[in-house]
LOVEX-167063 format. One record per residue (C-alpha): residue number from 0; residue in three letters; x, y, z. Coordinates in nm, 2 decimals. Example, Ala and Ser with C-alpha at 12.3 -4.5 7.8 and 13.67 -1.06 7.14 Angstrom:
BEGIN
@baba = 0&roba = ALA&X = 1.23&Y = -0.45&Z = 0.78;
@baba = 1&roba = SER&X = 1.37&Y = -0.11&Z = 0.71;
END
This chain:
BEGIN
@baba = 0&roba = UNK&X = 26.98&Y = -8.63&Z = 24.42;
@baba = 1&roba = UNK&X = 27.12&Y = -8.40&Z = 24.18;
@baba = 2&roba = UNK&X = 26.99&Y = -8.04&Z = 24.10;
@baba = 3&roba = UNK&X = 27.11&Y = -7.86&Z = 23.77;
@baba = 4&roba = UNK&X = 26.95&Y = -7.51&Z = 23.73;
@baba = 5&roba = UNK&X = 26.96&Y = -7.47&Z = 23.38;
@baba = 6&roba = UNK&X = 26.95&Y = -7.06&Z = 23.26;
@baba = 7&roba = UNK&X = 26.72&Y = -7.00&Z = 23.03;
@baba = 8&roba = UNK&X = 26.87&Y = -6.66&Z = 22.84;
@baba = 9&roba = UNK&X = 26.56&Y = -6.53&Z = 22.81;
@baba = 10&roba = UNK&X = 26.54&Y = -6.26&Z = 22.53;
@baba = 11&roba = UNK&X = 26.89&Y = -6.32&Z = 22.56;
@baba = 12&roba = UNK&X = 26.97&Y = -6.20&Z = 22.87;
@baba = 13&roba = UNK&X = 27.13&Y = -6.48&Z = 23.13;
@baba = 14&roba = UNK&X = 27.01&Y = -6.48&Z = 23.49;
@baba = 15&roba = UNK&X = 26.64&Y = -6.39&Z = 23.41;
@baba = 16&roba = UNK&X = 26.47&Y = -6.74&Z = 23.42;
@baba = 17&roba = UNK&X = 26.55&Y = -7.08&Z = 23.52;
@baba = 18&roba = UNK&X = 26.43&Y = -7.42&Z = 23.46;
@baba = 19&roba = UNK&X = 26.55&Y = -7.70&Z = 23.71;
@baba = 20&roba = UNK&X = 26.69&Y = -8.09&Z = 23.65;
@baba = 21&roba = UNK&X = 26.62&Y = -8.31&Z = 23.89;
@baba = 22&roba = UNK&X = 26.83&Y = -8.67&Z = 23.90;
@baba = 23&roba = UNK&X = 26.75&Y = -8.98&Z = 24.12;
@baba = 24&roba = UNK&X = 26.81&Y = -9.31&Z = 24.12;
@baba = 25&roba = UNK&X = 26.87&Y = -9.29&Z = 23.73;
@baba = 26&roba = UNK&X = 26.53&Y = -9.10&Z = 23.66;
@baba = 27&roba = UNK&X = 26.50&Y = -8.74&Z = 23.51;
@baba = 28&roba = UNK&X = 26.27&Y = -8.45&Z = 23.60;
@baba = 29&roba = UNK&X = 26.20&Y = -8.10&Z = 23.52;
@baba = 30&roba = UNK&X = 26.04&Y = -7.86&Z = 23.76;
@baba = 31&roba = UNK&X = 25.95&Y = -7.55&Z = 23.55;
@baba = 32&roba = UNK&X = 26.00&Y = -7.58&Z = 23.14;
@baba = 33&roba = UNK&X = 26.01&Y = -7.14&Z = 23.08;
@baba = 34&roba = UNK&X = 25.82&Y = -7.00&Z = 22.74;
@baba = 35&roba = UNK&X = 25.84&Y = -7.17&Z = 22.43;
@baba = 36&roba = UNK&X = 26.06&Y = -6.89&Z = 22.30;
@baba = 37&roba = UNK&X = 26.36&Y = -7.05&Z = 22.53;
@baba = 38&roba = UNK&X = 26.26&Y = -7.41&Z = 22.43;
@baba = 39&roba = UNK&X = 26.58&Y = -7.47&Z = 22.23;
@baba = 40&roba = UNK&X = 26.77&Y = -7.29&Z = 22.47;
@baba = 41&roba = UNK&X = 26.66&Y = -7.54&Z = 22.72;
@baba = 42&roba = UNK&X = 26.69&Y = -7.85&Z = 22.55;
@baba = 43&roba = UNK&X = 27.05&Y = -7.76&Z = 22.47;
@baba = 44&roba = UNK&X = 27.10&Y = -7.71&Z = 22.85;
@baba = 45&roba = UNK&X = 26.97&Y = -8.05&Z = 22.91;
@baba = 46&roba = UNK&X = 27.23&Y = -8.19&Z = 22.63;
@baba = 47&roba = UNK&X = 27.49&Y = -8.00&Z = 22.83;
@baba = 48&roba = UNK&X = 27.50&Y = -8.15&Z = 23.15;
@baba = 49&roba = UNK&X = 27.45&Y = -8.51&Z = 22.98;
@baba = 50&roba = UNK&X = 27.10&Y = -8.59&Z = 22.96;
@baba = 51&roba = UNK&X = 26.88&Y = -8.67&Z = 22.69;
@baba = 52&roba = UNK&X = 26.55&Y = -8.51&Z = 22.68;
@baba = 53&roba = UNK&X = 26.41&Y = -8.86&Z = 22.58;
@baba = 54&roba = UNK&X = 26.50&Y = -8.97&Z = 22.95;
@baba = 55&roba = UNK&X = 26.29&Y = -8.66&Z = 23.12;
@baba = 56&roba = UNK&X = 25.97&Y = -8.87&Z = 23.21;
@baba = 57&roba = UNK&X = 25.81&Y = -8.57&Z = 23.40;
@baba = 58&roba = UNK&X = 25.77&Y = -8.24&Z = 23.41;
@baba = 59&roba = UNK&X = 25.64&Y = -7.99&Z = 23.74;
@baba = 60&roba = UNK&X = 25.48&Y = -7.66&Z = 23.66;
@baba = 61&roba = UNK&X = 25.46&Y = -7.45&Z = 23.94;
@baba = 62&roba = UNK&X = 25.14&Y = -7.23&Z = 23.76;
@baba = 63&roba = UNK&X = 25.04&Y = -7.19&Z = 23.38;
@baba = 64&roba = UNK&X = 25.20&Y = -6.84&Z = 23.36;
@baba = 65&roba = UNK&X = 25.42&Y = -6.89&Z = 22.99;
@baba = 66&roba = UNK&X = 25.71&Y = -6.81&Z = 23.14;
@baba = 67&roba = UNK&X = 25.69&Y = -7.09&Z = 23.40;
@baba = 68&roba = UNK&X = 25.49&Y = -7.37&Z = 23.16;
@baba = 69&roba = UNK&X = 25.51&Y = -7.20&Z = 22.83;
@baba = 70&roba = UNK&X = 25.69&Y = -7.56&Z = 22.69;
@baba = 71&roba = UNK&X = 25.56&Y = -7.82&Z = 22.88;
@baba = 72&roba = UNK&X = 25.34&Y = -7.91&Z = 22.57;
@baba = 73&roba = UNK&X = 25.65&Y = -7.99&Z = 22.37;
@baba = 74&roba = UNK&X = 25.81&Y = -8.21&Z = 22.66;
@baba = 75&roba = UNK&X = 25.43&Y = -8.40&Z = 22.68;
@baba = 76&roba = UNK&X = 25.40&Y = -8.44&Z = 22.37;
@baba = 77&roba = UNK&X = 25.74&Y = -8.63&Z = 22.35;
@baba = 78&roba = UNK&X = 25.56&Y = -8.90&Z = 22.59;
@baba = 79&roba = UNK&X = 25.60&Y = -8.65&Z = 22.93;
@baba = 80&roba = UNK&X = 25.39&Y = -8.65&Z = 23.22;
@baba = 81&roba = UNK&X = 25.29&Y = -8.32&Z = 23.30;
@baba = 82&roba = UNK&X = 25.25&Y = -8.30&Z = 23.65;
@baba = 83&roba = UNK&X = 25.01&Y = -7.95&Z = 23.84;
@baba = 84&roba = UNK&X = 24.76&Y = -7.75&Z = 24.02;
@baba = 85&roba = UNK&X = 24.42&Y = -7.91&Z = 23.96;
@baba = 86&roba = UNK&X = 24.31&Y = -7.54&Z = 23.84;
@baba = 87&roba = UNK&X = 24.61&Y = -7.54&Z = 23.60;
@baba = 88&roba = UNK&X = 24.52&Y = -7.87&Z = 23.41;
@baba = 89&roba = UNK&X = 24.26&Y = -7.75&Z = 23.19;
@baba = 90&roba = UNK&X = 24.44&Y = -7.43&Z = 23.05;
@baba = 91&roba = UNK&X = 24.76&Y = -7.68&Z = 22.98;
@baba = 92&roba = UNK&X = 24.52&Y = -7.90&Z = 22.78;
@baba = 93&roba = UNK&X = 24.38&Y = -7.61&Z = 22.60;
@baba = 94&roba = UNK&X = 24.60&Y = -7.30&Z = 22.57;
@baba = 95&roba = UNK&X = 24.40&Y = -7.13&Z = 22.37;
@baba = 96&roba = UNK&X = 24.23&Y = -6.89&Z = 22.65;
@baba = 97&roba = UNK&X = 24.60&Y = -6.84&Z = 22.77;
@baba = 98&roba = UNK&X = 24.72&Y = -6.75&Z = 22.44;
@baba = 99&roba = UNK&X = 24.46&Y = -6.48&Z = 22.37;
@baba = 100&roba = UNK&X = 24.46&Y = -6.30&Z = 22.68;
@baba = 101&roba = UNK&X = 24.86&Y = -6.31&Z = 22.68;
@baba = 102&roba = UNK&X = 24.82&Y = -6.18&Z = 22.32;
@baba = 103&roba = UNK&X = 24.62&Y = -5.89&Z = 22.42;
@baba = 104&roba = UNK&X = 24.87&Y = -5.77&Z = 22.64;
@baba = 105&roba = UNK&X = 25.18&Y = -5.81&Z = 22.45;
@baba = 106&roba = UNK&X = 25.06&Y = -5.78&Z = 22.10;
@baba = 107&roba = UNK&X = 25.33&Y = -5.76&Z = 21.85;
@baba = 108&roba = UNK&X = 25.55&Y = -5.87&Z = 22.11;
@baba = 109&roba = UNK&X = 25.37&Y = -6.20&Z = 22.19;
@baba = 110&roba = UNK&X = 25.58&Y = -6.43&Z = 21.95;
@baba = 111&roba = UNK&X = 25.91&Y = -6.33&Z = 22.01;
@baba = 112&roba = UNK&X = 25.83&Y = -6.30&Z = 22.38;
@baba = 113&roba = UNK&X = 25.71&Y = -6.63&Z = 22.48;
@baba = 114&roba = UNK&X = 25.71&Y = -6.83&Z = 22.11;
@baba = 115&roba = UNK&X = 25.48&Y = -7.17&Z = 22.10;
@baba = 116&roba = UNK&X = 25.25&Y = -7.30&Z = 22.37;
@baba = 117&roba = UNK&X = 25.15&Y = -7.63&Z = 22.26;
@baba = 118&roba = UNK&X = 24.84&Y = -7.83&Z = 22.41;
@baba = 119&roba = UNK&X = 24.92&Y = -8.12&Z = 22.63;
@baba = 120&roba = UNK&X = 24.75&Y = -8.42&Z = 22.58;
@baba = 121&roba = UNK&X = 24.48&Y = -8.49&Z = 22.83;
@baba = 122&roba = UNK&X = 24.62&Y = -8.82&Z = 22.92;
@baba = 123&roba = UNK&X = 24.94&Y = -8.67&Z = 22.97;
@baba = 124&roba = UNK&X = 24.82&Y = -8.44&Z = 23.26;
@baba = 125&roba = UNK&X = 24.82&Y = -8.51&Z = 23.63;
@baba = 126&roba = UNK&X = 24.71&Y = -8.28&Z = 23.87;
@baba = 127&roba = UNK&X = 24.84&Y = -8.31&Z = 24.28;
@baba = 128&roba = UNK&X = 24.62&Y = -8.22&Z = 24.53;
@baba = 129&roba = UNK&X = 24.79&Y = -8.00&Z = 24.80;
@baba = 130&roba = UNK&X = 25.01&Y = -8.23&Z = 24.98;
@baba = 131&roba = UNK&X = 25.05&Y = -8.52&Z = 24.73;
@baba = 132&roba = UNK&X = 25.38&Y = -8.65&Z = 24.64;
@baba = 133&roba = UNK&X = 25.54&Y = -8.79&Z = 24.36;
@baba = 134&roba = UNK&X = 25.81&Y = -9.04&Z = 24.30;
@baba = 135&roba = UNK&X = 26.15&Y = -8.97&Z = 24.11;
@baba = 136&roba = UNK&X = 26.37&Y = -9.25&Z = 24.21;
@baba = 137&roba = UNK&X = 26.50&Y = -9.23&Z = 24.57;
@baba = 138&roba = UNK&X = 26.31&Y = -8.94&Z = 24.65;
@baba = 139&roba = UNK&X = 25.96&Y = -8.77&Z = 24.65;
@baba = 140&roba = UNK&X = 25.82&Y = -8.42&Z = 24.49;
@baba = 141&roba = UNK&X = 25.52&Y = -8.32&Z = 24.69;
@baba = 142&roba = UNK&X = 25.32&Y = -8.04&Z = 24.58;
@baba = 143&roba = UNK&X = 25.21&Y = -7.75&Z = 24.85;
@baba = 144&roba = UNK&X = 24.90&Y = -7.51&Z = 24.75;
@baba = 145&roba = UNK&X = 25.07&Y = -7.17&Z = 24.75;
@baba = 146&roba = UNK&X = 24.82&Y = -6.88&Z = 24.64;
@baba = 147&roba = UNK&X = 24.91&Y = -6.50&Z = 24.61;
@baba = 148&roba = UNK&X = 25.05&Y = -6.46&Z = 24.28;
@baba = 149&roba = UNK&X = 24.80&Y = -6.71&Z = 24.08;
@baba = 150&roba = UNK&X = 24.55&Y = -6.93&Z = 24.27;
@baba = 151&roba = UNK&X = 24.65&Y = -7.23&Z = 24.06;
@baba = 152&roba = UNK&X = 24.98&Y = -7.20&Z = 24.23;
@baba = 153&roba = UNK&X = 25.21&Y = -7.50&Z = 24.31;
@baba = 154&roba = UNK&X = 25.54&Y = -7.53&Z = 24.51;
@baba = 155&roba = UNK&X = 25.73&Y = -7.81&Z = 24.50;
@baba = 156&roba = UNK&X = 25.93&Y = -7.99&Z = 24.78;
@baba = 157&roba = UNK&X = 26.21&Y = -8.23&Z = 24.81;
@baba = 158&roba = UNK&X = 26.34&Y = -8.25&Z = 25.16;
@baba = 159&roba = UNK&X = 26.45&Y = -7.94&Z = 25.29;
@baba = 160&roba = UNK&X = 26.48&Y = -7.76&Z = 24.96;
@baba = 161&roba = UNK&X = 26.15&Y = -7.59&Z = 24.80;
@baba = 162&roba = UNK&X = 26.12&Y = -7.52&Z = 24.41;
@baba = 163&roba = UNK&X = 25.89&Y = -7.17&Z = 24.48;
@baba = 164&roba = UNK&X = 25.78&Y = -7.06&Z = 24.10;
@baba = 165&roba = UNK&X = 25.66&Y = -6.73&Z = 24.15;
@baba = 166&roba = UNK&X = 25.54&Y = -6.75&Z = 24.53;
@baba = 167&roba = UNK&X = 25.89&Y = -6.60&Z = 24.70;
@baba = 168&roba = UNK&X = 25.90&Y = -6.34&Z = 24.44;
@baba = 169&roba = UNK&X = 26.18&Y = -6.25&Z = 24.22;
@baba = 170&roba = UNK&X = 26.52&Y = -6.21&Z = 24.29;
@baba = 171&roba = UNK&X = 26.83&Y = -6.11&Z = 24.09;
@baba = 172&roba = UNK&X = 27.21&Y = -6.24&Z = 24.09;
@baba = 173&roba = UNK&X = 27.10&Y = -6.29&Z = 24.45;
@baba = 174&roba = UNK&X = 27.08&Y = -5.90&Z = 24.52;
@baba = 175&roba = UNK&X = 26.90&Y = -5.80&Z = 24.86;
@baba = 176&roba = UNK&X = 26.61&Y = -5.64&Z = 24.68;
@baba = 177&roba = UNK&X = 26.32&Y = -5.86&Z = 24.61;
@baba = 178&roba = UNK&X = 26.06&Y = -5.78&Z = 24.36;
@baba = 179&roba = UNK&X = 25.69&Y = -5.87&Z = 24.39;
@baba = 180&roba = UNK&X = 25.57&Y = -6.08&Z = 24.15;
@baba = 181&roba = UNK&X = 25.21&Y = -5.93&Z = 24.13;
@baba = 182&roba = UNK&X = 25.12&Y = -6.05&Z = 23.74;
@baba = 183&roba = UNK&X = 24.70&Y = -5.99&Z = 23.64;
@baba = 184&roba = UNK&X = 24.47&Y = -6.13&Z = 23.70;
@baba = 185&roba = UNK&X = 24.48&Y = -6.34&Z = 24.05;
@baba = 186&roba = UNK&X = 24.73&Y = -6.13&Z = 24.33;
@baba = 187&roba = UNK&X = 24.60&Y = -6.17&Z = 24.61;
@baba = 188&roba = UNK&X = 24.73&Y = -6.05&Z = 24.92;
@baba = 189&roba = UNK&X = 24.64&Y = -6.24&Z = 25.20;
@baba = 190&roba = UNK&X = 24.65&Y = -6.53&Z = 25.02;
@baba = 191&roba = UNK&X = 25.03&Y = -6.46&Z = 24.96;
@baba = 192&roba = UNK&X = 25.09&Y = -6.37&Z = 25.33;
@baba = 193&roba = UNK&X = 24.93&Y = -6.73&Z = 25.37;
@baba = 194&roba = UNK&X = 25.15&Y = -6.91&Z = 25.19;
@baba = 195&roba = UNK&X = 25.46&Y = -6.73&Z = 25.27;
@baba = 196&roba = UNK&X = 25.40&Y = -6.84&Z = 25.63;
@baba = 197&roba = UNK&X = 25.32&Y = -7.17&Z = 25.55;
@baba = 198&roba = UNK&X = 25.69&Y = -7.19&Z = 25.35;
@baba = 199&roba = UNK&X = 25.83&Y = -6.98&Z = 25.64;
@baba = 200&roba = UNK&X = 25.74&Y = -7.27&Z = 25.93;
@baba = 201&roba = UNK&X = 25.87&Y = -7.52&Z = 25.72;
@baba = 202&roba = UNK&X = 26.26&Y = -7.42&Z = 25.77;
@baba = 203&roba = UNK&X = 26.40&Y = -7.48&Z = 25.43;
@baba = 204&roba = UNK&X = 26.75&Y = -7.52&Z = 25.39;
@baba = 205&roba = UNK&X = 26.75&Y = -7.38&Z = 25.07;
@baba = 206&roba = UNK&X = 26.48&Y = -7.19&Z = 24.81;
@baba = 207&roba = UNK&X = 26.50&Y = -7.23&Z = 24.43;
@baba = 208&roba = UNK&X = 26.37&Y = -6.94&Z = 24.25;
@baba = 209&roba = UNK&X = 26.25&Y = -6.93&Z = 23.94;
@baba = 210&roba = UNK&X = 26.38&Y = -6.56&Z = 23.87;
@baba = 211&roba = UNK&X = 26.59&Y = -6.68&Z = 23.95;
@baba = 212&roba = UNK&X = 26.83&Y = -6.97&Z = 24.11;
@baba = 213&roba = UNK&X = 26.91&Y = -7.09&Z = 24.45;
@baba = 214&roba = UNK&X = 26.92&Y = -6.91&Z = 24.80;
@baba = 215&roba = UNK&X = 27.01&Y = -7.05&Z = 25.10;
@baba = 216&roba = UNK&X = 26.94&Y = -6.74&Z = 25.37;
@baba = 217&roba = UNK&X = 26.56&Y = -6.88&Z = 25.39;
@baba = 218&roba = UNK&X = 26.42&Y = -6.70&Z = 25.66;
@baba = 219&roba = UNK&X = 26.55&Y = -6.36&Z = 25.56;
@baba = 220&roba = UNK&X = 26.43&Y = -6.41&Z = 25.22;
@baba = 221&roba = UNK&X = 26.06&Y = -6.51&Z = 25.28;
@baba = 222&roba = UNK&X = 26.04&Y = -6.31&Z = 25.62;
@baba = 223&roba = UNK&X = 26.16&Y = -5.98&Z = 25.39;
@baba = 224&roba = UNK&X = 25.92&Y = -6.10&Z = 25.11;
@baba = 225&roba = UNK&X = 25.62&Y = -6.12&Z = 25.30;
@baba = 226&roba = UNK&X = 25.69&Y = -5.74&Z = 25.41;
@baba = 227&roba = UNK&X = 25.70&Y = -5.65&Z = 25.02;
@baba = 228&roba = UNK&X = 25.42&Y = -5.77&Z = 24.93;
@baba = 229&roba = UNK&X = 25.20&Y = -5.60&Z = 25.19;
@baba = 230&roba = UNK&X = 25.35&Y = -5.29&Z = 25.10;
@baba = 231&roba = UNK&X = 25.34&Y = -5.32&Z = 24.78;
@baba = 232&roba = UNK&X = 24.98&Y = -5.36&Z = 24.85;
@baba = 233&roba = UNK&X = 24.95&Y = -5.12&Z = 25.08;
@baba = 234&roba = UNK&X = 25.13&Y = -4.84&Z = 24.86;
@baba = 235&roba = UNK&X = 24.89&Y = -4.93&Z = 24.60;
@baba = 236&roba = UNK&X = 24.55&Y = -4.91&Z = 24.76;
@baba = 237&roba = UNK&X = 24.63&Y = -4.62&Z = 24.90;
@baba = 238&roba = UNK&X = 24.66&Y = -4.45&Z = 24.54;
@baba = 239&roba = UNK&X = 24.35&Y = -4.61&Z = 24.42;
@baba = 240&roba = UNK&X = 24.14&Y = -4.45&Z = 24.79;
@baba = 241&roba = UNK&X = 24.31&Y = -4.17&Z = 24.67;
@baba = 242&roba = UNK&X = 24.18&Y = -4.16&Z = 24.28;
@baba = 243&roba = UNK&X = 24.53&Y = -4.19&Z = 24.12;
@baba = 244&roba = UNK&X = 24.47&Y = -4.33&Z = 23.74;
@baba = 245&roba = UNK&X = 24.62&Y = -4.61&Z = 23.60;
@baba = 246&roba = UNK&X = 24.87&Y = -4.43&Z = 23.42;
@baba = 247&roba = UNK&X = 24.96&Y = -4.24&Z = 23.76;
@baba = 248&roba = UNK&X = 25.00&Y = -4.57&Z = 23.98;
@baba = 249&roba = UNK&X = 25.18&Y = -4.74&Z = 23.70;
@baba = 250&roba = UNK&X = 25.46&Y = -4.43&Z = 23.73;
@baba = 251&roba = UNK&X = 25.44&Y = -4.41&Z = 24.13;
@baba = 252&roba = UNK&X = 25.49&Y = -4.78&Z = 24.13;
@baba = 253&roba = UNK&X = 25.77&Y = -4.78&Z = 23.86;
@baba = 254&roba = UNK&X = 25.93&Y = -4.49&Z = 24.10;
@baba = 255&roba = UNK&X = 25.86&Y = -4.64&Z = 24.44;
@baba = 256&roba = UNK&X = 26.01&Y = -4.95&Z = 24.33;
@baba = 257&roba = UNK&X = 26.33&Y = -4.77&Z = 24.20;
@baba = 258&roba = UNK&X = 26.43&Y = -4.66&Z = 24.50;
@baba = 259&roba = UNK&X = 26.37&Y = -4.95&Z = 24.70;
@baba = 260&roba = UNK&X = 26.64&Y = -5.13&Z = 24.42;
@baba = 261&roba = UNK&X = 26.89&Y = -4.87&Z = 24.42;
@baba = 262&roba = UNK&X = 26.91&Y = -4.81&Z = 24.81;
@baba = 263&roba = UNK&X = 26.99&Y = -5.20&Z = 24.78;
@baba = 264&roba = UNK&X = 27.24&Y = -5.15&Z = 24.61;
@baba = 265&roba = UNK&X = 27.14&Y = -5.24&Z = 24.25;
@baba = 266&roba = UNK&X = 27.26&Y = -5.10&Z = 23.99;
@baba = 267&roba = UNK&X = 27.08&Y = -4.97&Z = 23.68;
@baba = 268&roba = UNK&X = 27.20&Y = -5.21&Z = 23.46;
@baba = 269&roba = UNK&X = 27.05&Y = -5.50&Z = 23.71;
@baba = 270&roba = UNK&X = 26.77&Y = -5.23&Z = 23.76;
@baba = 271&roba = UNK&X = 26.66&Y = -5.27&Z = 23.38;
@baba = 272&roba = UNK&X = 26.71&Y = -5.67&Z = 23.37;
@baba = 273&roba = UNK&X = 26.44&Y = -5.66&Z = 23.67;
@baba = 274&roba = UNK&X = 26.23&Y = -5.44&Z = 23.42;
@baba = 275&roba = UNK&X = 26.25&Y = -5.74&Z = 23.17;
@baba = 276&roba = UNK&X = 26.18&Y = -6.01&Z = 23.42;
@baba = 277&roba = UNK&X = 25.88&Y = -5.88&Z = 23.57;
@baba = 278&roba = UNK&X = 25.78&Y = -5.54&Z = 23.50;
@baba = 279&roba = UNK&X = 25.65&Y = -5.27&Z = 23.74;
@baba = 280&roba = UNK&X = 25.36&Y = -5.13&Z = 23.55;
@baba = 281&roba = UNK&X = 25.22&Y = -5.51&Z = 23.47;
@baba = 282&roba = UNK&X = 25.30&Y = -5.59&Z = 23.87;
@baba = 283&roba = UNK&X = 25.11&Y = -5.22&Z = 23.95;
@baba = 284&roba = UNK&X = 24.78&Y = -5.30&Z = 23.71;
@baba = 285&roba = UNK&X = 24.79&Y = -5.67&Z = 23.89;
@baba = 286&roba = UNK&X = 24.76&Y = -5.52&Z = 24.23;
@baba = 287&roba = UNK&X = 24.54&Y = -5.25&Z = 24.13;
@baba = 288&roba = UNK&X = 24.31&Y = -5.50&Z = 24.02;
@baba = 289&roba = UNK&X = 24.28&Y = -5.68&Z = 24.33;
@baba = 290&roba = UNK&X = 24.20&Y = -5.32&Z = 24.45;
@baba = 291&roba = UNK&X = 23.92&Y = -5.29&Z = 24.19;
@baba = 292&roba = UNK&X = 23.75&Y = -5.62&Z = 24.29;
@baba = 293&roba = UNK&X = 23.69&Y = -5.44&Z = 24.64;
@baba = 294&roba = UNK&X = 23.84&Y = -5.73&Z = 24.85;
END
């Protein structure tokens, strides 16, 4: 088996998002296509490393999120299996729902942000049960149910390596500050604690991340991630007990989460490329939420 993590450039900036390769036996996979606004971007990555596009057969979304599935439709509607979480297939059938709520939040911004979702063809949709496997030549790609950042969450397996979408958070030029990926509408704190333990007993030799790329010290990364996102959590139900406003927890998350970068050891400049990746006040409003629904 051979693994190609191919950068996205997302807005142009490198190390932000990654889509993943996968070669066995002579067959072709992607796990993770990013937006639609990177599409040629990827498909020139794929050309890079000497593969057609024609010869990728089938594609893994971890979750419908458009920076994670965002071109699947365009891969599926070249004759690609789309392969996900049985609460995912309907939205990748019909986008539409998924366009207008991503449009209400990024407006003007929408188009240049995350470009074309394209529907995929009914027929060209599978979606795994927790546990079930598929094959790529000499090797399997099973799907584990991981919610906590989306409840249509998938990570995929091969071996000892795990393919964790948004699940393990986000982590830059492999820095030791790990960002929580807390996106409306469906964070959900023990859920993630759930599935980070699940993923912890399992003793991966290595983790691919979509934000981004591979990691191999496992147990310090999900061990350390499951403590963020309880104090993430933590940090922000306390502000909402407390009658902070949206605008307020927005800044004291923005703030909180400085700090934690910079004593790190990131810079500003890897600061702000976090910012574009996955941005505090969205990850503040996500958790909030789960506040508001009184769970």
């Amino acid at each position: 088996m051979r693994i190609h993590t191919l950068d996205l450039h997302f807005i142009g900036i490198p190390g932000v998002i990654a889509a993943f390769l996968i070669e066995s036996g002579g067959e072709f996979a992607l796990i993770e296509t990013g937006p639609g606004s990177t599409l040629e971007t990827l498909r020139a990555a794929i050309r890079e490393v000497g593969v057609d596009e024609s010869a990728i057969k089938k594609v893994f979304v971890t979750h419908i999120h458009l920076d994670h599935a965002g071109a699947a439709g365009w891969f599926a509607q070249q004759g690609a299996t789309v392969y996900c979480h049985p609460n995912a297939a309907r939205h990748l059938i019909d986008p539409s729902k998924l366009i207008e709520s991503a449009r209400m939040v990024y407006g003007h911004l929408m188009d240049k942000l995350w470009g074309e979702m394209l529907p995929v063809p009914a027929e060209r949709v599978v979606a795994l049960k927790d546990t079930e496997s598929v094959s790529l030549g000499e090797i399997e790609i099973i799907a584990w149910d991981t919610p906590g950042h989306a409840r249509h969450h998938h990570a995929f397996i091969i071996g000892d390596v795990c393919f964790t979408g948004d699940v393990a958070g986000m982590r830059l030029e492999n820095s030791r500050y790990l960002s929580v990926t807390a996106a409306p509408p469906q964070f959900d704190p023990v859920a993630y604690g759930q599935s980070l333990d699940r993923l912890l007993a399992a003793n991966f030799k290595t983790l691919y991340l979509t934000h981004v790329g591979a990691g191999s010290d496992v147990a310090w990364h999900l061990s350390t991630y499951r403590q963020r996102v309880a104090e993430v959590y933590e940090r922000v139900a306390a502000d909402f007990k407390a009658g902070v406003s949206v605008e307020e927890n927005r800044r004291n998350y923005a703030l909180a989460e400085h700090a934690i970068a910079m004593q790190a050891g990131v810079s500003e400049e890897l600061w702000r490329k976090g910012e574009d990746a996955n941005v505090t006040s969205m990850c503040a409003d996500g958790v909030r939420l789960y506040c508001e629904k009184g769970r």
